[in-house]
C-alpha positions in Angstrom: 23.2 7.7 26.0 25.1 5.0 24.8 28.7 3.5 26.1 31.1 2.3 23.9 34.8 1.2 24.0 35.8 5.1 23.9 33.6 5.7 27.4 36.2 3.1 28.9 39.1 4.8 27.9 37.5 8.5 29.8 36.0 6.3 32.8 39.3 4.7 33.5 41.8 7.7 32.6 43.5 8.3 35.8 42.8 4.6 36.6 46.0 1.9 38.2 46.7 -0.7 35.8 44.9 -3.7 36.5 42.4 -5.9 35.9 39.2 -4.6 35.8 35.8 -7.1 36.0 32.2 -6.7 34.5 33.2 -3.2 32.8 29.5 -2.0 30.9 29.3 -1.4 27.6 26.3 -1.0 25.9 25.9 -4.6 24.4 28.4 -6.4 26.6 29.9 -6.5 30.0 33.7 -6.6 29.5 36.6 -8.0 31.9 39.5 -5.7 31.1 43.1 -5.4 31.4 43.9 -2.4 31.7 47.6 -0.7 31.0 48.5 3.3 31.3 51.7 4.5 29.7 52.5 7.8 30.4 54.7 10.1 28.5 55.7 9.3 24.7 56.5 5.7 23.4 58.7 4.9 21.1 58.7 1.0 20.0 62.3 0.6 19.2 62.5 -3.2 19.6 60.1 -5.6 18.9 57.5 -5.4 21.9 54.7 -6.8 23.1 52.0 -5.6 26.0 50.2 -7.6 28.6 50.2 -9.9 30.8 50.9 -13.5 30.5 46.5 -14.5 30.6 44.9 -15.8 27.7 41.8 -15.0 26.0 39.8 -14.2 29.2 40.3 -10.5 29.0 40.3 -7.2 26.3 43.7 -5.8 27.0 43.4 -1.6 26.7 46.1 0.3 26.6 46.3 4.1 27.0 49.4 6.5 25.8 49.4 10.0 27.6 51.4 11.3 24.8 52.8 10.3 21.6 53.2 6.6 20.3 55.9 6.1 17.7 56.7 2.6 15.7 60.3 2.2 14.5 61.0 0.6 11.4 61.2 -2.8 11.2 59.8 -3.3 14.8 56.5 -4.8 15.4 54.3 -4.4 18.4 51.7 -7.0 19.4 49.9 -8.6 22.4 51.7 -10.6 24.8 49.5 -13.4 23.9 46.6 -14.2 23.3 43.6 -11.3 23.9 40.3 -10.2 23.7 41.1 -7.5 21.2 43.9 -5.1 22.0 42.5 -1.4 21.9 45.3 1.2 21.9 44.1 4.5 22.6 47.1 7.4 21.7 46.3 10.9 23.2 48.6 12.5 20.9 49.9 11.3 17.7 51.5 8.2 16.6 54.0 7.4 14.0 53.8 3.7 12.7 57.1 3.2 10.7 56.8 -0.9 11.1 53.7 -2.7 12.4 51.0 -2.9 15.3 49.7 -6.4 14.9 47.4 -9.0 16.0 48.0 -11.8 14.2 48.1 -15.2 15.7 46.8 -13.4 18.6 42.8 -14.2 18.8 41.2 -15.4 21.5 39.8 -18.5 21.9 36.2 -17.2 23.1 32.7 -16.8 22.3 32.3 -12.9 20.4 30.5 -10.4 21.6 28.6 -7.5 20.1 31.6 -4.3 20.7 30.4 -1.0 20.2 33.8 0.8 19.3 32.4 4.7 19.1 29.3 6.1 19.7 30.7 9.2 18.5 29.0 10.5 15.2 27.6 7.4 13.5 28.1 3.9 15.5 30.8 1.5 14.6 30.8 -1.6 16.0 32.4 -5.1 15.8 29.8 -8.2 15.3 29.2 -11.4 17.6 30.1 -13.2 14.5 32.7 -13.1 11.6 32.6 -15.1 8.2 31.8 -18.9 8.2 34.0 -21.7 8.2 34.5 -23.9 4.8 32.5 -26.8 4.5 33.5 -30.1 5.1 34.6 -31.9 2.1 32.5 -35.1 2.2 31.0 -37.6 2.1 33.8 -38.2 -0.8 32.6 -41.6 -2.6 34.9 -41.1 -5.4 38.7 -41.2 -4.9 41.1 -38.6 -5.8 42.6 -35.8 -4.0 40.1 -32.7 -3.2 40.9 -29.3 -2.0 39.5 -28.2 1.3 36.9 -25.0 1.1 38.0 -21.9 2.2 36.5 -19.7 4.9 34.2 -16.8 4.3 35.9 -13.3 4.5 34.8 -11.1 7.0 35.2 -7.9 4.6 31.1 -8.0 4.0 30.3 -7.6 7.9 33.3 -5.6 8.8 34.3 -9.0 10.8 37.1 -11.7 11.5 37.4 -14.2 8.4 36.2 -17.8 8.8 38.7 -21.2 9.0 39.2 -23.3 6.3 38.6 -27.2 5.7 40.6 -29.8 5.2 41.7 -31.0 2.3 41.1 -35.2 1.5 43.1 -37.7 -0.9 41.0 -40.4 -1.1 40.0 -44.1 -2.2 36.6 -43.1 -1.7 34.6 -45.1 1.2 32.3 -41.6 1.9 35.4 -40.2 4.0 35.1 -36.2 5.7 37.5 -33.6 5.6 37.0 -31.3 9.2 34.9 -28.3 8.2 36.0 -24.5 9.8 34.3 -22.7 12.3 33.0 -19.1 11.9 35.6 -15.9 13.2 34.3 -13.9 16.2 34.4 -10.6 17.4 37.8 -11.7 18.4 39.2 -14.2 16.0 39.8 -15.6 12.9 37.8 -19.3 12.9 39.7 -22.1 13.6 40.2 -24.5 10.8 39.4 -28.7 10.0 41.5 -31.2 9.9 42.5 -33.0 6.7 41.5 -36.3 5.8 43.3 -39.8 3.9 42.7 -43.1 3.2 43.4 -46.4 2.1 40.0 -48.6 1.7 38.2 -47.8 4.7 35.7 -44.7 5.9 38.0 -42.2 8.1 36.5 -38.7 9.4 38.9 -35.8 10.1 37.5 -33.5 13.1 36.5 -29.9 12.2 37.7 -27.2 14.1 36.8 -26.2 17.7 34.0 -22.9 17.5 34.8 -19.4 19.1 38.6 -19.5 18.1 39.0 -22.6 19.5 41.4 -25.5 18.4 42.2 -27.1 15.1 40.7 -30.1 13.6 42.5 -33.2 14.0 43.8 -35.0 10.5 42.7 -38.2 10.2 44.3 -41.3 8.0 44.0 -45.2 8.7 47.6 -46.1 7.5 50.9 -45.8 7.4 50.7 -45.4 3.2 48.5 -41.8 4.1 48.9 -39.1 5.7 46.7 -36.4 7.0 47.1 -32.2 8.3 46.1 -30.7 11.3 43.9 -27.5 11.0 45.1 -24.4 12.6 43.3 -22.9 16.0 44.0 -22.2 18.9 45.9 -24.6 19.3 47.0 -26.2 15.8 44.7 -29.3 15.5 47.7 -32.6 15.6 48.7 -34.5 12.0 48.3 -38.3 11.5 50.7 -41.1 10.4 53.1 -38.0 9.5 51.1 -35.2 8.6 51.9 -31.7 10.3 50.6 -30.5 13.4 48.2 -27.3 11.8 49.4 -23.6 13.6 49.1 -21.9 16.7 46.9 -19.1 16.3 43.8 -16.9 14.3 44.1 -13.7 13.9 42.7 -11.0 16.5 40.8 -7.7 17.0 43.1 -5.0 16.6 41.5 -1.0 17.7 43.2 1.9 17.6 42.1 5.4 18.6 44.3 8.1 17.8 43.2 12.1 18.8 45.8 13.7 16.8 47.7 12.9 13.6 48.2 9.2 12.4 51.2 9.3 10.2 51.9 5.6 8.0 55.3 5.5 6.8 56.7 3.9 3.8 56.9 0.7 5.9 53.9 0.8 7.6 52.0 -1.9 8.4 48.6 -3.0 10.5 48.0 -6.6 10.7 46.3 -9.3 11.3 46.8 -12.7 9.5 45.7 -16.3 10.1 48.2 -19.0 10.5 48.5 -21.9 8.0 47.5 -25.7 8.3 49.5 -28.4 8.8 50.9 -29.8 5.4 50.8 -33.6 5.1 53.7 -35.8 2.9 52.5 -39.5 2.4 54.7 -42.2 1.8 54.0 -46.0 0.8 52.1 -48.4 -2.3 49.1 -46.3 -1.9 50.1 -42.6 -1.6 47.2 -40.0 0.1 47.3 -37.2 1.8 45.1 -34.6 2.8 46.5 -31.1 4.4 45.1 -29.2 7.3 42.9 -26.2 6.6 44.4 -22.1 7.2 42.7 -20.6 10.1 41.1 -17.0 9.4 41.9 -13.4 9.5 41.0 -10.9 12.3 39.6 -7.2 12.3 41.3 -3.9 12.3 39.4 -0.6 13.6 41.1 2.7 13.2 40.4 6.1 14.2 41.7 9.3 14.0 41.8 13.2 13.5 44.2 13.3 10.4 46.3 11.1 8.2 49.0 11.3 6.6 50.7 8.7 4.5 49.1 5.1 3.0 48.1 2.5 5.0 49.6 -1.2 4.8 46.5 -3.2 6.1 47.2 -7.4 6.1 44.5 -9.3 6.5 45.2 -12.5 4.4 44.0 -16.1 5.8 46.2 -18.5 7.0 47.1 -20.8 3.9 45.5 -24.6 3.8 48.4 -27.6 4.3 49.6 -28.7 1.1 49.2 -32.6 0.2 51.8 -34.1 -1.4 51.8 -37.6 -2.2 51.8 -40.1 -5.1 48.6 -41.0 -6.1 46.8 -38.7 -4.6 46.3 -35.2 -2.4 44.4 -32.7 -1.5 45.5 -29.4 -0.2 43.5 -27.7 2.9 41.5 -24.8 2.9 42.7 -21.5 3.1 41.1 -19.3 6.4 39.0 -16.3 5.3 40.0 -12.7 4.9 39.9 -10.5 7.6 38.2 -6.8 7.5 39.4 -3.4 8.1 38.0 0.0 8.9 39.3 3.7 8.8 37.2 6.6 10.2 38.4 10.3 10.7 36.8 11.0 13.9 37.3 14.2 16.6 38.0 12.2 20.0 38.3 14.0 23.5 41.6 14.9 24.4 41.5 13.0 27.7 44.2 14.8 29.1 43.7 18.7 28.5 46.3 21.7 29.5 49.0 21.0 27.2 51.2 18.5 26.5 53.2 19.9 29.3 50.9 19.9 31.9 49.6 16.6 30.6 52.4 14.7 31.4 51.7 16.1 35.5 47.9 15.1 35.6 
């Protein structure tokens, strides 16, 4: 028989929180961090779970009873995860949002079997692909970076942008993105300027890693950063691009999954670092958007309409006076709702449930 993400969750029921190493699954061996909160949950502050770690571990969480999000409040990952799975024995109520954006790890993907219940879902090694570098640009004027590939085809993270150029021409490079990941958005390239001479932005790190670095050879141009994790830096004034991708977000619900008129699952990309020029010879190139995440959901029932956001972060804009190039936006992200029957890990009532 197979083991998926939902074997976890009944192996490790009555389990301490912890960290837990080497945890089999059928295509991966997972490090986990696992949380237990007993008794119902209501998120009436802005909240996040986990530990302090980054990216080394999938962060679990399981609710022995009901899970209910107030409006306006958001709850997220501490930092940084592989993925946060919340598993809700009982219903939950999501009045503002569960989210993982700016939250993916900077790691290599892995092949996730989420439920082997019914038909198999899981999650790719692999999301959409990074943008293309813009280059090599022999012709100057101001280009807009490529976008990254959404993930909606694959049911997988969207890819990082490029970076946008403003050029004289001299065969300069934009930074090209780098592909999302089972647990992130891809990280995004670095935009490019110039003033007579050949200058190469860097492209953005692979497995959610950091932003490209913008690249210009004067003080007349200015250049983005791409966003990753961390935001690739600016040059001669351009912006730093963002902190973050977006993540893996899971949820397993057994009973009712109720979306109110606020709503909201999400995870977004974060955009690239804009880039003003200044000087005789105005160029600038912005920093490209880094991509979105995933979002799995499962549950008995529903009730209500889902907010799902799962937009790329947007490129750097270039702004100068002769020309500019804005950077790439980061791909889309994916989503996936499945009514599914899950074990009630914690039969006898929700009385007696709150005893075991």
């Amino acid at each position: 028989m197979t083991t998926s993400i939902i074997d976890i969750f009944k192996a490790y029921k009555n389990s301490a929180d912890g960290n837990y190493d080497t945890v089999a699954t059928e295509y991966a061996n997972l490090d986990i961090e696992w949380i237990k909160k007993v008794g119902n949950q209501t998120i009436s502050a802005d909240t996040s779970w986990g530990n302090a770690t980054t990216d080394t571990r999938n962060l679990l969480v399981l609710v022995k009873g009901n899970l209910t999000v107030d409006s306006t409040k958001t709850l997220t990952a501490n930092v940084r995860k592989r993925g946060m799975f919340i598993w809700v024995n009982g219903n939950c109520t999501i009045n503002g949002a569960i989210s993982m954006s700016a939250r993916g790890a900077s790691a290599a993907g892995q092949r996730l079997l989420l439920s082997n219940i019914g038909s198999d879902k899981e999650v790719p090694v692999a999301g959409g692909a990074g943008g293309a570098a813009l280059g090599p640009l022999s012709e100057a004027g101001g280009y807009t970076g490529n976008a990254g590939t959404s993930g909606v085809a694959t049911n997988a993270a969207g890819g990082g942008g490029s970076g946008g150029a403003g050029v004289d021409g001299y065969n300069c490079n934009s930074g090209a993105g780098t592909a999302g990941t089972s647990y992130s958005g891809g990280s995004a390239g670095g935009g490019v300027a110039e003033n007579a001479a050949t200058v190469n932005a860097s492209a953005g790190t692979v497995n959610g890693g950091a932003g490209g670095a913008g690249n210009s050879n004067n003080v007349n141009c200015a250049a983005g950063g791409g966003a990753g994790n961390n935001g690739g830096a600016g040059s001669q004034g351009g912006i730093a691009g963002g902190n973050g991708t977006g993540g893996l977000l899971v949820l397993y619900i057994t009973g009712t999954l109720t979306f109110g008129a606020s709503g909201t699952l999400s995870s977004i990309g974060i955009a690239g670092g804009a880039a003003t020029a200044g000087g005789s010879n105005w160029r600038a190139g912005g920093g490209g958007g880094s991509g979105a995440g995933h979002i799995d959901y499962f549950y008995k029932s529903v009730s209500g309409s889902a907010t799902i956001t799962l937009t790329g972060g947007a490129g750097g804009v270039g702004t100068a006076g002769v020309v500019a190039g804005n950077g790439g936006a980061g791909g889309a992200g994916s989503s996936r709702a499945t009514a599914l029957t899950l074990p009630n890990l914690f039969p006898g009532g929700a009385f007696l449930s709150n005893f075991i």
